[in-house]
N, C-alpha and C positions, 0 to 999 in steps of 0.2 A: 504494500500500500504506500502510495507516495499521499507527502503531507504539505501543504502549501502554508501560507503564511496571510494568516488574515485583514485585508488591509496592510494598514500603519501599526496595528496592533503587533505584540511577541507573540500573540496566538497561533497554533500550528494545528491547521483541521486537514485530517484525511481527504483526500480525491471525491471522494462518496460518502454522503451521509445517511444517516436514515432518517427518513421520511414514513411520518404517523397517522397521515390522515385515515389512513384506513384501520386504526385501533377505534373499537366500539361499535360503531356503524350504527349509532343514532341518530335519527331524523332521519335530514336529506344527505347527512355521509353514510347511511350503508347505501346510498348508488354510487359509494367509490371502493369499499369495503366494507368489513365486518370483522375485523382479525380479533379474536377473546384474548385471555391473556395464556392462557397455552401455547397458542399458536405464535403471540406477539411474541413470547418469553424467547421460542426456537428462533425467532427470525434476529432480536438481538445478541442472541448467543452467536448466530452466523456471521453477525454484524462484527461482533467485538472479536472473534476468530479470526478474519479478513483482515483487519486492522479500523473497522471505522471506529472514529473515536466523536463523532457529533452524531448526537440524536435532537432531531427537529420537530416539534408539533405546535400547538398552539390551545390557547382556554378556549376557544371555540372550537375544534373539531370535536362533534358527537357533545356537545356541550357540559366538555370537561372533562368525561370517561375516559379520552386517549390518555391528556394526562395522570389519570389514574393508574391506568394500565401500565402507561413508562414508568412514573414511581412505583411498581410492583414490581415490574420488573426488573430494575435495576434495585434494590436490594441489597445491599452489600456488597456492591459493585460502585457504588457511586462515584470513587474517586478513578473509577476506567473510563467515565464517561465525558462528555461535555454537553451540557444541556442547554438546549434553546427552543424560546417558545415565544409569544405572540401577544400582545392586547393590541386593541381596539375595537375588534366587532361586537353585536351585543351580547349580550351576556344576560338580557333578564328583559321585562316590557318596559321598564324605568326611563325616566328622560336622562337618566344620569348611567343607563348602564350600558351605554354606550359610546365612545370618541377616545381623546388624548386627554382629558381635562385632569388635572390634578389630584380630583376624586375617582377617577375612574383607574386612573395606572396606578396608581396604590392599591385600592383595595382589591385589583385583580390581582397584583403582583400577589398580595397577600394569600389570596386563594389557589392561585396556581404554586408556591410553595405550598402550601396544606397540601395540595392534590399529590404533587411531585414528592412528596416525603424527603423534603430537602431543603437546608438552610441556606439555599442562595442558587440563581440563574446564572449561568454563565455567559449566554448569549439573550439579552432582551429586546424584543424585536418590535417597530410598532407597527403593526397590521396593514395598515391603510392610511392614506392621507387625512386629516383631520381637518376641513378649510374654516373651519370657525372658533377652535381652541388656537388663541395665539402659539405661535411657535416656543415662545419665550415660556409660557406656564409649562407644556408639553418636557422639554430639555430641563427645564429647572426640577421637575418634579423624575424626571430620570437618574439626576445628578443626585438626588435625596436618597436616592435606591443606592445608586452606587458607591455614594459617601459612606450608608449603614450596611455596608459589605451583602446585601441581597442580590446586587445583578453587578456585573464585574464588567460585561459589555452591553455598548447597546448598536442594533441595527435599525435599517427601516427594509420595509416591505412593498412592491406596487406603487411606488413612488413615481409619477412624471421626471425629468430632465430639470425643470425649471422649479420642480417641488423638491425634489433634495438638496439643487445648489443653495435656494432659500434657508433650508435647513441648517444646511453648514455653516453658512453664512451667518445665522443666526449663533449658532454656537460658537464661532469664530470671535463675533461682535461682541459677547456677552462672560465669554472664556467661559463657556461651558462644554462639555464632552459633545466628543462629533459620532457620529455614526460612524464604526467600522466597518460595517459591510451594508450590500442592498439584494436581497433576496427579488431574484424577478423570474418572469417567465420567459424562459428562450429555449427555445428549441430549432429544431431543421425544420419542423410545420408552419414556426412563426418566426422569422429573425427581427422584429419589428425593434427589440432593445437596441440592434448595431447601430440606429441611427441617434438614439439620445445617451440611452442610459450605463452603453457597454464604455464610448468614451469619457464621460464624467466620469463610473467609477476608477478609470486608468487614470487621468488626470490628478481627481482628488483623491487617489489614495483608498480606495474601497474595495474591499473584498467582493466578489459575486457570488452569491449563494443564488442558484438554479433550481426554479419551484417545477416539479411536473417537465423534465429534460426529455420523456416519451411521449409527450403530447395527450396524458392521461390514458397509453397505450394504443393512440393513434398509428405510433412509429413501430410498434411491434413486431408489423410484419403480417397480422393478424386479419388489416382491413385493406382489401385489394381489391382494384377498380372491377365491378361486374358481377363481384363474388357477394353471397350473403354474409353479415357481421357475424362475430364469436356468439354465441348460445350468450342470453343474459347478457348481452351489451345493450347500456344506453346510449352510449357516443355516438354520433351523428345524427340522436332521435333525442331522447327525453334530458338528456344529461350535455350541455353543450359548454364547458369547461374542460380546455379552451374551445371558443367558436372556431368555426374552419368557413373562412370565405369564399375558398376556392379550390374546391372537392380534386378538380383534374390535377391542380397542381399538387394537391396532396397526394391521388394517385403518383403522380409523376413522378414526385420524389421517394415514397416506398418503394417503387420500380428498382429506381437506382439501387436504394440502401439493399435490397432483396440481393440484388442483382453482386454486391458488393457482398455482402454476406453469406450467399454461396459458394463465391471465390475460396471467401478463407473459411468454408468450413463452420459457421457460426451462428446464431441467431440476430435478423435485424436489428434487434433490442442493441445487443451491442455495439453494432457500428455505431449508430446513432447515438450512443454514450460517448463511445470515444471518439467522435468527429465533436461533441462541445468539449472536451475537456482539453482539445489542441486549441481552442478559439481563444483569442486574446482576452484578459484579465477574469477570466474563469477562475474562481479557488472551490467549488465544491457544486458538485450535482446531487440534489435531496431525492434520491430514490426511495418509493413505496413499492408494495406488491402485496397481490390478496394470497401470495401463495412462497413457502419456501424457496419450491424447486424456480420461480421466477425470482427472487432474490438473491439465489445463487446464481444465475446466468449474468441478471445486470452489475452482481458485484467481479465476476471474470472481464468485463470490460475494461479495465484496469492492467490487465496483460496485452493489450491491442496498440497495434499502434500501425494508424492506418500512413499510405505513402502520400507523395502528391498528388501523382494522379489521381486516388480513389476522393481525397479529398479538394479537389477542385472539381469534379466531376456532381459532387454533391453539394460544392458551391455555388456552382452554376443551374441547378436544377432547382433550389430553395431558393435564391438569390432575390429579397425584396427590391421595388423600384426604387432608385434614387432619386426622390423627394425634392421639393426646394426647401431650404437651398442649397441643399448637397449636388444635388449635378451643378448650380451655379460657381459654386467653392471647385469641383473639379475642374471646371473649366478654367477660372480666373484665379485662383489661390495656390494653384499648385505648388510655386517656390517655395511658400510660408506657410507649411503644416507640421504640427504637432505629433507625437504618435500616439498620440490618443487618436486627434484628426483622422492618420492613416488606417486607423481600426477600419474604420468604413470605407473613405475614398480610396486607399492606399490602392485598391483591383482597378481604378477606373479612371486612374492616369499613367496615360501611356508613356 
């Protein structure tokens, strides 16, 4: 297991983490899972085998059972793990039990240790954008956590471009702790992060932690143009996290990954892991699974290491359009880029 380096933080997380949302499978998450804790117990015992050393969930999945479950089963284990989890979503009908507000990240932090059976987060994340709790209470009341040793880091989650520099900015201005890392969604399905969020995090210094790197099982291999879905899939029907705007090209791209996966012998699942973890400022892919034996396939991803051609082949077949003003920067900027900048343009100047 290779270990990167979190942000600006001394933090050192595994390539692969695990990902929880499928512990409990209450409400509307048992249409992503249902894993009990027998089941979850084996899948972290896989995990800590491997090498992963981050386990990911949040107070909202299953409305608080996952982290139940993760504080079950980690048990006596606790100092093998690193733990990271989430506020902001609601958490109850209250006007208050839900956002960034000062009463809300406390007294969840409070309940997610109870849940977690643990006197401190390691990773504290906040969920979602908040546009109406000032920035300044949000950080200020992070800093509170972290001053009484309960949450050691904190990231943000689903952030815009121009909502995290705010962020930073704010923390900068105010000398309060900045965000370490930005948990998003990137995949080969959707590359929509290369144009804001993959150079900001290079730029400022942030770790990228990878929500759903399979496209909620889209990239599996599983769903192919003409053919009928897996038994019990809702994706492309009742469950549309992430949306897919453009089915052919999603075909188009399984093709490839299929076609790439053959070659060596493997399942699509892993190309697709290991074509994001060569991507620029990548430090961790949060893999879930409703099933061991697919937990062990996408933690072998990790031995892969695809060439150029395979991975420009799958750059070109995913490849989002350049936007303005990015084809304007490729045309007239070219002298004066960043490598942050070249994350995105760097393919689209000749």
């Amino acid at each position: 297991m290779e270990y990167r380096q979190l942000g600006r933080s001394g933090l050192k997380v595994s390539v692969l983490a695990m990902g929880t949302m499928t512990f409990g499978g209450k409400g509307i998450f048992g249409n992503v899972g249902s894993t009990d804790v027998d089941e979850a117990r084996r899948q972290v015992d896989l995990c800590l085998e491997a090498g992963v050393n981050l386990i990911d969930t949040a107070n909202v999945y299953s409305a608080g059972l996952s982290e139940e479950i993760v504080g079950e089963v980690i048990a006596g284990r606790r100092d093998e793990v690193l733990l990271a989890t989430k506020v902001r979503l609601p958490m109850g009908p209250g006007p208050n039990d839900a956002g960034l507000s000062r009463h809300h990240i406390v007294s969840q932090c409070e309940a997610s240790l109870r849940r977690l059976g643990t006197d401190h987060i390691d990773l504290y994340q906040v969920h979602q954008w908040d546009g109406i709790t000032p920035l300044e209470e949000t950080l200020e009341a992070l800093n509170m956590l972290m001053n009484s040793g309960k949450v050691r880091y904190i990231g943000a989650s689903n952030y815009s471009g121009w909502q995290l520099l705010k962020a930073l900015g704010t923390a900068d201005g105010r000398g309060l702790p900045r965000f370490v890392s930005h948990q998003i969604y990137y995949s080969l399905q959707a590359r929509e992060a290369e144009y804001e969020l993959v150079p900001a995090a290079i730029d400022q210094g942030l770790g990228i932690l990878v929500w759903s790197p399979l496209a909620g099982g889209l990239l599996s291999g599983k769903y192919r143009r003409g053919k009928q879905a897996p038994a019990g899939s809702r994706l492309l029907t009742e469950w549309d996290e992430p949306p897919v705007y453009d089915e052919e090209k999603l075909y188009d791209t399984v093709d490839v990954l299929v076609d790439i996966a053959e070659a060596h012998g493997v399942s699509a699942a892993r190309i697709a892991l290991a074509y994001l973890l060569a991507k620029p400022g990548v430090t961790s892919l949060v893999i879930g699974a409703r099933t061991t034996e697919q937990l062990a396939d996408n933690l072998a991803a990790t031995e892969l290491t695809l060439d150029e051609d395979e991975r420009a082949r799958l750059d070109k077949v995913s490849a989002p359009p350049l936007i303005y003003p990015y084809w304007h920067q490729a045309r007239t900027a070219s002298d004066r880029l960043s490598p942050a900048d070249l994350t995105l343009l760097g393919p689209h100047i000749g």
